[in-house]
ZADO-1210 file (C-alpha; in nm, 4 decimals, padded with zeros to 6 digits):
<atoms>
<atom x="-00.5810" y="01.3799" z="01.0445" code="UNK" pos="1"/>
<atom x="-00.9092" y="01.5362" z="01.0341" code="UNK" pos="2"/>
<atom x="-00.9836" y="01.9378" z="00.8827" code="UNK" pos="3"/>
<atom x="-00.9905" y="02.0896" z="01.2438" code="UNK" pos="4"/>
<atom x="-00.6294" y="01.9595" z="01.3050" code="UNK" pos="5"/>
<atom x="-00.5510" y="02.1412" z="00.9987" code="UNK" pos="6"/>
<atom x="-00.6151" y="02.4917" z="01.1387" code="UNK" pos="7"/>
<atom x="-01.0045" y="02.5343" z="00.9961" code="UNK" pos="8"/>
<atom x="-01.2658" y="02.6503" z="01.1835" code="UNK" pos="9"/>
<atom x="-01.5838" y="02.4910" z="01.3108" code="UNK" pos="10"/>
<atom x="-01.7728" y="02.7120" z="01.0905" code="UNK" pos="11"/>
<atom x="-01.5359" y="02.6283" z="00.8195" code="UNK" pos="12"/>
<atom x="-01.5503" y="02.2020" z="00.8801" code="UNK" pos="13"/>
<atom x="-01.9002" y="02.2431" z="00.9374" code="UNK" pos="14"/>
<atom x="-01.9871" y="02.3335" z="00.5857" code="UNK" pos="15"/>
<atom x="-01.7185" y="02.0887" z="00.4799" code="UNK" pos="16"/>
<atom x="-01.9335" y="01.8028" z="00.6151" code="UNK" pos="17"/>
<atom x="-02.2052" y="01.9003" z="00.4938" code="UNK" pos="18"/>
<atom x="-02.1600" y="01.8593" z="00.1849" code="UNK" pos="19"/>
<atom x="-02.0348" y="01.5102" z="00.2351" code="UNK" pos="20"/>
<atom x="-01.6272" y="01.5324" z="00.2285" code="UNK" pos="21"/>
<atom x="-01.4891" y="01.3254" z="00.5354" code="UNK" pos="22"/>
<atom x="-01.1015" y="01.3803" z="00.5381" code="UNK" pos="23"/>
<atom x="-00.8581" y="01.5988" z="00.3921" code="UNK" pos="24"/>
<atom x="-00.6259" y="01.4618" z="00.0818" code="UNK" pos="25"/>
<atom x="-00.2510" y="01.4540" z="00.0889" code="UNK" pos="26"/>
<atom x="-00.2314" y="01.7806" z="-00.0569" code="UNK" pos="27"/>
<atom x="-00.4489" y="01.9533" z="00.1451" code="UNK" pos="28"/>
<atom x="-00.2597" y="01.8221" z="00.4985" code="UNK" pos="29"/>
<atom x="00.0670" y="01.9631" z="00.3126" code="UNK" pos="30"/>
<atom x="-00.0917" y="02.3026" z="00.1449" code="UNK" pos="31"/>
<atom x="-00.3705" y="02.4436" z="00.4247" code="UNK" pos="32"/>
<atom x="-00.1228" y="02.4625" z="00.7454" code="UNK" pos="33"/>
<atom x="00.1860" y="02.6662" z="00.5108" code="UNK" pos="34"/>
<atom x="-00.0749" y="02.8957" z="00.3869" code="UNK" pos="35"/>
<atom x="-00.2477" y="02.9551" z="00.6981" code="UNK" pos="36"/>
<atom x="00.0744" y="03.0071" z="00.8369" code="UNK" pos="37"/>
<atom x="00.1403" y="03.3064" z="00.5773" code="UNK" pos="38"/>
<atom x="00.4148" y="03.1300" z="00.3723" code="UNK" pos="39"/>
<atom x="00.5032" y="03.1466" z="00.0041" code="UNK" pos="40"/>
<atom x="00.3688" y="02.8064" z="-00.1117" code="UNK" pos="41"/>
<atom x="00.4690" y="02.5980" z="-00.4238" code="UNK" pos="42"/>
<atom x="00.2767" y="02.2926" z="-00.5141" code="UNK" pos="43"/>
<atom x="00.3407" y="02.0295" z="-00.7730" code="UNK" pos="44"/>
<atom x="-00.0179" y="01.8230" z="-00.7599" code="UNK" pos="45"/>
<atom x="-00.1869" y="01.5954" z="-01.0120" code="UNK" pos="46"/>
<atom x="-00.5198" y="01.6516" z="-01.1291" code="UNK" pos="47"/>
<atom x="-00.8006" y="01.5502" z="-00.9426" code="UNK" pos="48"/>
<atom x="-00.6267" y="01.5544" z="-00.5917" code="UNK" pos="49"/>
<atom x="-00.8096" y="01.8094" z="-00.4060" code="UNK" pos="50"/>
<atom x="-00.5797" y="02.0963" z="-00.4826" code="UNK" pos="51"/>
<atom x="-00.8472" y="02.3686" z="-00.5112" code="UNK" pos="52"/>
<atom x="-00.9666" y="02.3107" z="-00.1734" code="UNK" pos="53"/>
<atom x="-00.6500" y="02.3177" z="-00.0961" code="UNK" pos="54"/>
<atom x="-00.5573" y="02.6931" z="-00.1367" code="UNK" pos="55"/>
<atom x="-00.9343" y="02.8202" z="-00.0865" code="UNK" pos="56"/>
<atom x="-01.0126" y="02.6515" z="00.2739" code="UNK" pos="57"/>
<atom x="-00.7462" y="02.8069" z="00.4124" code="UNK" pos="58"/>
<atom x="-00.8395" y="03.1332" z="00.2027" code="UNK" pos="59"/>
<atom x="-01.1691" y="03.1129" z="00.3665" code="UNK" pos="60"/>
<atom x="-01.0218" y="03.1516" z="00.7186" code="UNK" pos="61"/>
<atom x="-00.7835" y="03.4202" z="00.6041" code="UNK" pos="62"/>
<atom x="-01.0351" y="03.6286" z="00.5185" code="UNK" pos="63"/>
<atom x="-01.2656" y="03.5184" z="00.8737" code="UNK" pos="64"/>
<atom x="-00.9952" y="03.6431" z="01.0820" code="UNK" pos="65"/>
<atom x="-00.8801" y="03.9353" z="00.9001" code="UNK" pos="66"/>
<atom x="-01.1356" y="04.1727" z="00.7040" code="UNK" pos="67"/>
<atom x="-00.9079" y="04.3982" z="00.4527" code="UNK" pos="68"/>
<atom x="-00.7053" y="04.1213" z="00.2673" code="UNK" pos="69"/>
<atom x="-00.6975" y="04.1688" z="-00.1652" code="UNK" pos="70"/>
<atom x="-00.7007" y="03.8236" z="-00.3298" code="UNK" pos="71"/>
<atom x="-00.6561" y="03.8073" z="-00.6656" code="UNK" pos="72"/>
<atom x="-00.6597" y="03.3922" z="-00.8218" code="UNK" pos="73"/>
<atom x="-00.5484" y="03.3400" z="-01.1710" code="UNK" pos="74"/>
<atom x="-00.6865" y="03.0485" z="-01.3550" code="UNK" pos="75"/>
<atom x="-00.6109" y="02.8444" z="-01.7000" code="UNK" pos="76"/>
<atom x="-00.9648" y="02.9249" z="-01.8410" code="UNK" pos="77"/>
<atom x="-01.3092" y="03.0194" z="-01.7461" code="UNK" pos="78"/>
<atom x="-01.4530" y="02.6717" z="-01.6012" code="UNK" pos="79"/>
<atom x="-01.2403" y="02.6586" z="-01.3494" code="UNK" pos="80"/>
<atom x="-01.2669" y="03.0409" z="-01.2312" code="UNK" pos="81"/>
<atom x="-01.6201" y="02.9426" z="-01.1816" code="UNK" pos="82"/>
<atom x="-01.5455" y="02.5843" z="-00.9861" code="UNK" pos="83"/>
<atom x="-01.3440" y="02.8086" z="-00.7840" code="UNK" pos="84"/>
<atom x="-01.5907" y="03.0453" z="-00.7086" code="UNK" pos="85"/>
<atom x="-01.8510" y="02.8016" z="-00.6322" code="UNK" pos="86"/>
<atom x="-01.6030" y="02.6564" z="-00.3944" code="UNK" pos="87"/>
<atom x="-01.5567" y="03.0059" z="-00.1792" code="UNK" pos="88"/>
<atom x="-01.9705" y="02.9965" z="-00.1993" code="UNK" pos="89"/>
<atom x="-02.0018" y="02.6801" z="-00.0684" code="UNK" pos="90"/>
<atom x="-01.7708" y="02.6810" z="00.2175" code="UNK" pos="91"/>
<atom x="-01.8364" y="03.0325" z="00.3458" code="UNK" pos="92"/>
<atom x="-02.1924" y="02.9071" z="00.4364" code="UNK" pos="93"/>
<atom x="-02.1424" y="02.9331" z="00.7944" code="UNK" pos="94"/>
<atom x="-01.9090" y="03.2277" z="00.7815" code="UNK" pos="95"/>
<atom x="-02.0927" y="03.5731" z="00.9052" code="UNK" pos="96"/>
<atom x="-02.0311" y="03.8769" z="00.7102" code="UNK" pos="97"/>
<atom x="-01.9400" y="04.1549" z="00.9104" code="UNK" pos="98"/>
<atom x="-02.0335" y="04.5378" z="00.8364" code="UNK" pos="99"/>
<atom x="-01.6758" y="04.6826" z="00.7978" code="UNK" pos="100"/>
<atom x="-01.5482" y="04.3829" z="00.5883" code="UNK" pos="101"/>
<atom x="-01.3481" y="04.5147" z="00.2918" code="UNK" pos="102"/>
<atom x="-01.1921" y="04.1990" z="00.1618" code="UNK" pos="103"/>
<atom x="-01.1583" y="04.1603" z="-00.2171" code="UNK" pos="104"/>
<atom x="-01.1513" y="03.8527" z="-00.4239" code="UNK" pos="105"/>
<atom x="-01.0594" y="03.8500" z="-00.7932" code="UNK" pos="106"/>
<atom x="-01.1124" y="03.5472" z="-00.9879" code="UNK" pos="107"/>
<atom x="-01.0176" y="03.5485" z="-01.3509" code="UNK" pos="108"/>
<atom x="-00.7972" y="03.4086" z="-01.6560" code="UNK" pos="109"/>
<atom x="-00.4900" y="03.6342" z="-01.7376" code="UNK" pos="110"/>
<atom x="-00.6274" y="03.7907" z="-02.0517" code="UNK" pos="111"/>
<atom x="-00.9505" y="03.9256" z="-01.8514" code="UNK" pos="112"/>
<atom x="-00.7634" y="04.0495" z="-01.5814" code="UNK" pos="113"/>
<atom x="-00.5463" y="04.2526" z="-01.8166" code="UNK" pos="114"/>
<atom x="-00.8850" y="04.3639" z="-01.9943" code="UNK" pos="115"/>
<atom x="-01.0775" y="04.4620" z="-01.6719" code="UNK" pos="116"/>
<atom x="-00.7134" y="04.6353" z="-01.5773" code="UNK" pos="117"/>
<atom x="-00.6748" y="04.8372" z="-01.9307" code="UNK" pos="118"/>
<atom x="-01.0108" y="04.9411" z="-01.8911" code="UNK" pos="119"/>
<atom x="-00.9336" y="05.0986" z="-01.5320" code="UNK" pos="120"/>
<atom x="-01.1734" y="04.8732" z="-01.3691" code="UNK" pos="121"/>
<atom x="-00.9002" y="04.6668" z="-01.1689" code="UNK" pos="122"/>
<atom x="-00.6399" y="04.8035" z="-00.8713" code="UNK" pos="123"/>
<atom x="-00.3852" y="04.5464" z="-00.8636" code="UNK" pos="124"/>
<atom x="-00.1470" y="04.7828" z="-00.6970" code="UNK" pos="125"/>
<atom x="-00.3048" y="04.6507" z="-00.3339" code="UNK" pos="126"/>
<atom x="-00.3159" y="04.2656" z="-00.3718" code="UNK" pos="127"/>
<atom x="-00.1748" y="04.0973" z="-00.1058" code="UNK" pos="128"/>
<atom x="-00.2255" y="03.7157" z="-00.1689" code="UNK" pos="129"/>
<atom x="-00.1859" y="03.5992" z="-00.5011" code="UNK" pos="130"/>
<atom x="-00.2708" y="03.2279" z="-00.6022" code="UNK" pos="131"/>
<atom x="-00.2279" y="03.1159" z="-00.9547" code="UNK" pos="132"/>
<atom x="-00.3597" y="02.7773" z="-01.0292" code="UNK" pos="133"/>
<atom x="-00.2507" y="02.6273" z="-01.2296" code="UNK" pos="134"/>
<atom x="00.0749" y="02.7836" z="-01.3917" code="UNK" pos="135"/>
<atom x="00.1484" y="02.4840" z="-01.6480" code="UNK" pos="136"/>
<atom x="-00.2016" y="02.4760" z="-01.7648" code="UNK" pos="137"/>
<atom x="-00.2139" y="02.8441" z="-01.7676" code="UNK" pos="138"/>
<atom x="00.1420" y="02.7905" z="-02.0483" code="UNK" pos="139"/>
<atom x="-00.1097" y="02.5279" z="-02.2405" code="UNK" pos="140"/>
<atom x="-00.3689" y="02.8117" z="-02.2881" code="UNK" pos="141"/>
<atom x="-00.0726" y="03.0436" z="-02.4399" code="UNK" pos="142"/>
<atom x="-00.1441" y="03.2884" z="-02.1584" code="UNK" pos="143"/>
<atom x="00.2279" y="03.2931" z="-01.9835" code="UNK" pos="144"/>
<atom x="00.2977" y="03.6344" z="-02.1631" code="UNK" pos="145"/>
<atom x="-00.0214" y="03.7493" z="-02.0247" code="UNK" pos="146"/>
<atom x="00.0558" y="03.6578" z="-01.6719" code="UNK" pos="147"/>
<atom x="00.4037" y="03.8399" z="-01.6793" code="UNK" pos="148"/>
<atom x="00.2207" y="04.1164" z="-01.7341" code="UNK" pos="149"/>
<atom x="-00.0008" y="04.0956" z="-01.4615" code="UNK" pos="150"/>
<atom x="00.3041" y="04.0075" z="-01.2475" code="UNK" pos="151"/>
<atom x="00.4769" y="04.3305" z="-01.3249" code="UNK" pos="152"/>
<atom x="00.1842" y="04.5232" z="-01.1732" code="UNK" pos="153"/>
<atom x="00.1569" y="04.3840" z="-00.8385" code="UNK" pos="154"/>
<atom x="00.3046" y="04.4856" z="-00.5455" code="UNK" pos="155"/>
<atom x="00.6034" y="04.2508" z="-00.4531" code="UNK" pos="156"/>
<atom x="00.5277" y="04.2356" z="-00.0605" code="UNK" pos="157"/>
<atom x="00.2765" y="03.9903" z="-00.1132" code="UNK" pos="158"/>
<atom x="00.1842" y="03.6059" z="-00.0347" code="UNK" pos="159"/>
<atom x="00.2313" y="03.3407" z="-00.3293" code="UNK" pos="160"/>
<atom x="00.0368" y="03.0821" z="-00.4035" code="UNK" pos="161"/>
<atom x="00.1073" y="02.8753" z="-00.7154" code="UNK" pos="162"/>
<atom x="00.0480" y="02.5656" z="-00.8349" code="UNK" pos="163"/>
<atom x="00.1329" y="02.3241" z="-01.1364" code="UNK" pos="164"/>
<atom x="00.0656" y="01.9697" z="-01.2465" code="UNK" pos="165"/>
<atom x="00.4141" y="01.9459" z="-01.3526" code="UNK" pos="166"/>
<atom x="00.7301" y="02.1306" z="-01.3766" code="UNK" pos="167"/>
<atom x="00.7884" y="02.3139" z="-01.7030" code="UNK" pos="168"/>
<atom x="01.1282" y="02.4865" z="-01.8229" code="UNK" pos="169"/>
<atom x="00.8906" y="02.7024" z="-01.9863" code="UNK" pos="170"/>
<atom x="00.7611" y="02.8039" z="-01.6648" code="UNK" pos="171"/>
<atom x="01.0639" y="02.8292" z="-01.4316" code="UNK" pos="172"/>
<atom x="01.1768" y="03.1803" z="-01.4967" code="UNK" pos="173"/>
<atom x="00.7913" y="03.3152" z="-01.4103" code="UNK" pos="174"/>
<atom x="00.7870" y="03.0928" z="-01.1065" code="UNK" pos="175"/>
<atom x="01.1564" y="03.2712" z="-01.0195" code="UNK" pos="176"/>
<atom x="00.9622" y="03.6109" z="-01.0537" code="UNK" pos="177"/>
<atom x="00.6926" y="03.4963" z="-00.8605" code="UNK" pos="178"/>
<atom x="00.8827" y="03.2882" z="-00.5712" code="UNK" pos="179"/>
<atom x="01.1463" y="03.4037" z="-00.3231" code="UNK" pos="180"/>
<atom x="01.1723" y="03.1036" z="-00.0627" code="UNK" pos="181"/>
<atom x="00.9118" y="02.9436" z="-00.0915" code="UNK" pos="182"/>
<atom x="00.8041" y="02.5777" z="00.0901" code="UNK" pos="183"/>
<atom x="00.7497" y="02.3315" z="-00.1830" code="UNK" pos="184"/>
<atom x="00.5422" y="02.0524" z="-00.1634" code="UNK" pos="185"/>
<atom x="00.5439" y="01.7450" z="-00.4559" code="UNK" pos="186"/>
<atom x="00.2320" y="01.5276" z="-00.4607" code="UNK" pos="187"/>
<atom x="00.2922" y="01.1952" z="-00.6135" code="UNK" pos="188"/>
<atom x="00.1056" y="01.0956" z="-00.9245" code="UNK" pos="189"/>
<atom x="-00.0363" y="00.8099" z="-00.7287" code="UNK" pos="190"/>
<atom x="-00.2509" y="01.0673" z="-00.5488" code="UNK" pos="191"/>
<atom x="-00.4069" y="01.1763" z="-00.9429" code="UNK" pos="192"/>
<atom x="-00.7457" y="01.0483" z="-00.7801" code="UNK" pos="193"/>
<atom x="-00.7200" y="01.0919" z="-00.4001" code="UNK" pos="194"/>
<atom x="-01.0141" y="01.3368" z="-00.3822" code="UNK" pos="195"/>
<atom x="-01.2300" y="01.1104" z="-00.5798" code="UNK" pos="196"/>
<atom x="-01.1528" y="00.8061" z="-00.3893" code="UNK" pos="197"/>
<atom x="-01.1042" y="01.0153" z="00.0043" code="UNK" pos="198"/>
<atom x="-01.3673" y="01.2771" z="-00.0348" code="UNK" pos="199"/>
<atom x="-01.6910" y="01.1075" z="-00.1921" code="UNK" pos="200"/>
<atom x="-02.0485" y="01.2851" z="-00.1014" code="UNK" pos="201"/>
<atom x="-02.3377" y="01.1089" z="-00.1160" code="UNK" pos="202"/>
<atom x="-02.4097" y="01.2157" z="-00.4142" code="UNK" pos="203"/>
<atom x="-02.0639" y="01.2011" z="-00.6021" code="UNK" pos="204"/>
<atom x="-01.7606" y="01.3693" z="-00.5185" code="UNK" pos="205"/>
<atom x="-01.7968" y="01.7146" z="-00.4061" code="UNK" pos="206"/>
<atom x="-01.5197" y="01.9076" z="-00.6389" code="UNK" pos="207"/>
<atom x="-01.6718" y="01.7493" z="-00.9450" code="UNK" pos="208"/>
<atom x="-01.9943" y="01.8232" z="-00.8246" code="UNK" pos="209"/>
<atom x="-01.9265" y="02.1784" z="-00.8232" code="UNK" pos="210"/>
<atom x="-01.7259" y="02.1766" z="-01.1676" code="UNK" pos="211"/>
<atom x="-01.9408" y="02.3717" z="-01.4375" code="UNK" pos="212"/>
<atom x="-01.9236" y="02.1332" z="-01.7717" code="UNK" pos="213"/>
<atom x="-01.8018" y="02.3400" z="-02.0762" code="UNK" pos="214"/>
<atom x="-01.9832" y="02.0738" z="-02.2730" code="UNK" pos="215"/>
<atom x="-02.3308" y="02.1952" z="-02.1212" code="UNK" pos="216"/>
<atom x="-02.5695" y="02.2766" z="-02.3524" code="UNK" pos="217"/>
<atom x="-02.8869" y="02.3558" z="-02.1750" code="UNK" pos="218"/>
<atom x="-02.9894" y="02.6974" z="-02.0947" code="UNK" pos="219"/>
<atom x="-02.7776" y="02.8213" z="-01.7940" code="UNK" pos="220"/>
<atom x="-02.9197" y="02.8341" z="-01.4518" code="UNK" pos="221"/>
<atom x="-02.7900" y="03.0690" z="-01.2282" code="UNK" pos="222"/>
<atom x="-02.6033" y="02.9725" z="-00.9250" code="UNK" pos="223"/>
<atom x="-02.7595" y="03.1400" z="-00.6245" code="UNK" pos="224"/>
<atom x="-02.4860" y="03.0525" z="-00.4445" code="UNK" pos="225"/>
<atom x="-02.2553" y="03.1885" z="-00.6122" code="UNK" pos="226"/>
<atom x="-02.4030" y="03.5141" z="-00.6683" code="UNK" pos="227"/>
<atom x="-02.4431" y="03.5328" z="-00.3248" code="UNK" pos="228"/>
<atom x="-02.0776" y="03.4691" z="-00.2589" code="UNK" pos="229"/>
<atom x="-02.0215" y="03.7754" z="-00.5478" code="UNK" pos="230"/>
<atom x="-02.2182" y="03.9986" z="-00.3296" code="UNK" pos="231"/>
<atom x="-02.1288" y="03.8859" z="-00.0267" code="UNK" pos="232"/>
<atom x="-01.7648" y="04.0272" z="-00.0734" code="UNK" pos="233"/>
<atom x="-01.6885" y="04.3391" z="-00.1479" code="UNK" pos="234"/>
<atom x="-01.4761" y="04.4516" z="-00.5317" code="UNK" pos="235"/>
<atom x="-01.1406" y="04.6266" z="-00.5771" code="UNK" pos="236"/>
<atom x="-01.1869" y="04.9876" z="-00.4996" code="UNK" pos="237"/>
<atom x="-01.5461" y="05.0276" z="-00.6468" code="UNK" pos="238"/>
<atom x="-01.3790" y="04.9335" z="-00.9691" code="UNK" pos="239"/>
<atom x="-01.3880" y="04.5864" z="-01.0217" code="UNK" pos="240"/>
<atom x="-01.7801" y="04.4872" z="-01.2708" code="UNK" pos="241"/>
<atom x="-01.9371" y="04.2102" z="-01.1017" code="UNK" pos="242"/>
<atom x="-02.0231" y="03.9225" z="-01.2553" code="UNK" pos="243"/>
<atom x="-02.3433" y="03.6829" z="-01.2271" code="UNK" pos="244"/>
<atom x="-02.2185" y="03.3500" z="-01.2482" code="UNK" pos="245"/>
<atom x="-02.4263" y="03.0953" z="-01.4487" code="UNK" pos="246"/>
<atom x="-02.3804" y="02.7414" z="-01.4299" code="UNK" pos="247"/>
<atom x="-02.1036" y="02.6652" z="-01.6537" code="UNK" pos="248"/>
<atom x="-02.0111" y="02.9894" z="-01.7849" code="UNK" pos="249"/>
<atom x="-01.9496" y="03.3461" z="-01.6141" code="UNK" pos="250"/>
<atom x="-02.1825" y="03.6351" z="-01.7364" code="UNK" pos="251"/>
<atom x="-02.0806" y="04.0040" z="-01.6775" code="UNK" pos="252"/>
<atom x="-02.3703" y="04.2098" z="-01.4508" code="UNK" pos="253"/>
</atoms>
C-alpha cells in the first residue's frame, strides 16, 4: 500500500517523498481514505504512530479540490498546534494557491480559541470540518470544559475528526456530543512506534523532525515555512490575528 493508493495526489506524495517518508503507517491506511471520503472519523492511536499525518494529508487534498472549506483543529497544548502547522507547510509544497481560494484553517488549544472568540476575532458559526487531536490529552491539560464550550458554538452539520490515545469515561459524553455514526478505527499499542520505525528520513524521522521542543532554549528562529503556510491561507472572516510561528513556540503578528 503506497500514499497514491490512499487517495493523495501526485502533488501531495510528491512532497511526501521528499522529505524522506516511504509508506504510510497503519493508521494512516485506516484514517486518510474515511476522511477523504467525508465521514465522521474516530481514532483510538498510540503515540508516535503517524496520526497527525493522518488527519492533515487528507486535509491537504480537501482543501486542493475544494476552495471554501473552514477547518478549525483543536490541540492539547501549543507544541503540537505548531507540529501541526508545520505539517500543512510542509506538505502543501507542491500545492498551487489559487486567486479565489477562501479556505480557513484554525489551529489552536481550547482556551485560545475561546479567547480569540470572546474577543470577536473568531467565526466559528461556519466551520465545517472539525478535528480535535487529541481529546484524552486535551482532559490531561484540564481543558474538557473549555472544549464543550467551543462545541456549543459550532454548527452541527459538520465533519468530525477526533482522536485519543485511549478511551476515557471522562471523555465519552463529549465524544457523544461530538459523534453521530461515526467509523471507528483502534490502532494497537504495538503500532506506539510505527512511524518511527516505517517512515524514517534521512535525516531522522520526519514527524519528530518537525516537532518544536518545549525544552528549547535558544533564541527562536522563525519558520519560513510556516509563515508561508499562515499566509498562504486565508483567516476566518477577516477576523481571525495571524500568528508568526517561531520554532518551538507560536508568536501573535
Amino acid at each position: 500500500m503506497n500514499f497514491q493508493d490512499l487517495g493523495l495526489s501526485s502533488d501531495t506524495v510528491k512532497a511526501i517523498e521528499e522529505v524522506g517518508i516511504k509508506s504510510p503507517t497503519t493508521v494512516q491506511i485506516d484514517v486518510i481514505p474515511s476522511i477523504l471520503e467525508g465521514k465522521d472519523v474516530f481514532t483510538i492511536a498510540p503515540q508516535r504512530s503517524g496520526k497527525t499525518y493522518s488527519y492533515v494529508l487528507p486535509l491537504i487534498e480537501m482543501m486542493a479540490q475544494q476552495n471554501n472549506h473552514n477547518i478549525l483543529i483543536i490541540t492539547a497544548d501549543s507544541p503540537q498546534a505548531a507540529n501541526v502547522s508545520d505539517s500543512f507547510a510542509i506538505f502543501t509544497k507542491y500545492h498551487q494557491t489559487r486567486d479565489d481560494d477562501n479556505t480557513n484553517v484554525i489551529i489552536a488549544t481550547p482556551d485560545l480559541i475561546l479567547e480569540l472568540d470572546s474577543e470577536q476575532k473568531l467565526d466559528l458559526e461556519h466551520v465545517d470540518i472539525l478535528v480535535v487531536d487529541d481529546i484524552n490529552l486535551i482532559k490531561k491539560q484540564h481543558q474538557l470544559a473549555n472544549l464543550e464550550k467551543i462545541l456549543a458554538k459550532l454548527p452541527s452539520d459538520k465533519q468530525n475528526i477526533v482522536f485519543t490515545n485511549r478511551r476515557s469515561k471522562e471523555t465519552q459524553s463529549i465524544l457523544d456530543q461530538i459523534l453521530k455514526t461515526p467509523t471507528e478505527i483502534k490502532i494497537d499499542k504495538t503500532k506506539e512506534d510505527e512511524a518511527d520505525q516505517a517512515q524514517t528520513a534521512p535525516a531522522g524521522n520526519a514527524e519528530q523532525a518537525v516537532q518544536p521542543s518545549p525544552f528549547c532554549r535558544h533564541t527562536p528562529q522563525i519558520d519560513d515555512e510556516a509563515v508561508e503556510y499562515v499566509d498562504k491561507f486565508h483567516i476566518f472572516g477577516n477576523k481571525t490575528p495571524r500568528f508568526l510561528l517561531f520554532k518551538g513556540e507560536l508568536k501573535r503578528r
